[in-house]
N, C-alpha and C positions, 0 to 999 in steps of 0.2 A: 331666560334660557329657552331654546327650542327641545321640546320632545315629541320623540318619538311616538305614537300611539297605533299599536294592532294588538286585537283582541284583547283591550283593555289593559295590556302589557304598556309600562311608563317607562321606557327608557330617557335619559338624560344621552344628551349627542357628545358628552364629556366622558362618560362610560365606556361608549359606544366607539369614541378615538382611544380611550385607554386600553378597550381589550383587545383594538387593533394592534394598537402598537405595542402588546405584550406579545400577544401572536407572533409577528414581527422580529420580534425580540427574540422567542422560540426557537424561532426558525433559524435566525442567524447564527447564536449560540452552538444548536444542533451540528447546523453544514459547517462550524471551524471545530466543530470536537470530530464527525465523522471522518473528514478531510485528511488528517491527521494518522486516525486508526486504518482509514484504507491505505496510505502509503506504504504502511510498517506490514500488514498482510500483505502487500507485494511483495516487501522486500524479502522478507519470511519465504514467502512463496517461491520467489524466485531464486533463495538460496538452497534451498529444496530441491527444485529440482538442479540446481548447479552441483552441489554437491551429489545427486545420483548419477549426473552426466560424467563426474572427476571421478568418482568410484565405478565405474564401468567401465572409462578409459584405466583404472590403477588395476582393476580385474585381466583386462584382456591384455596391460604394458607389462603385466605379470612374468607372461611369459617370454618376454622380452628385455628381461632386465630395467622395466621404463616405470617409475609415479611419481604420480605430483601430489605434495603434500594437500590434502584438506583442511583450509580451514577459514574461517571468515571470509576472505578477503577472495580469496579464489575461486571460493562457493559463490559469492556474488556475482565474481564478473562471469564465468560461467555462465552465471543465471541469464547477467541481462544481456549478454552478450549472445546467447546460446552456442553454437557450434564454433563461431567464428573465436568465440573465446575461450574454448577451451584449445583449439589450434593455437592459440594466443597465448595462452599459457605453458604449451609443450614447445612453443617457439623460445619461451622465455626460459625454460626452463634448460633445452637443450642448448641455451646462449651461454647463459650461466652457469 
């Protein structure tokens, strides 16, 4: 077997590929567990501010006899949609 030799350090070149590829291994695991938890903090995020966007529009429709209910579904598209969707939703709502 080939080894390694600095400063009297013996590595074996089988070690050497093994903590590569634990590294490797590290790392892959990591970026599909982060991948994951960034998504869900968007979605969080963006329903956040969707739902501030429906309750400022439910504030100000107030005085106008106008809201739209909150809740999941409308907080989201709000969210990703921002402005165009909450038009989207008073559109829908005055449809229906």
């Amino acid at each position: 077997m080939k080894e390694v030799r600095d400063l009297g350090i013996s590595l074996d070149l089988n070690i050497i590929l093994a903590y590569a590829f634990g590294l490797l291994l590290l790392y892959v695991i990591g970026w599909l567990l982060l991948v994951p938890v960034k998504f869900i903090v968007k979605l969080l995020y963006n329903g956040i501010i969707g739902g501030l966007m429906l309750w400022v529009l439910n504030l100000i429709g107030g005085y106008f006899n106008f809201g739209v209910a909150i809740n999941p579904v409308t907080a989201l598209i709000a969210g990703f949609l921002g402005i165009p969707g909450v038009l989207l939703i008073v559109a829908l709502q005055y449809l229906l």
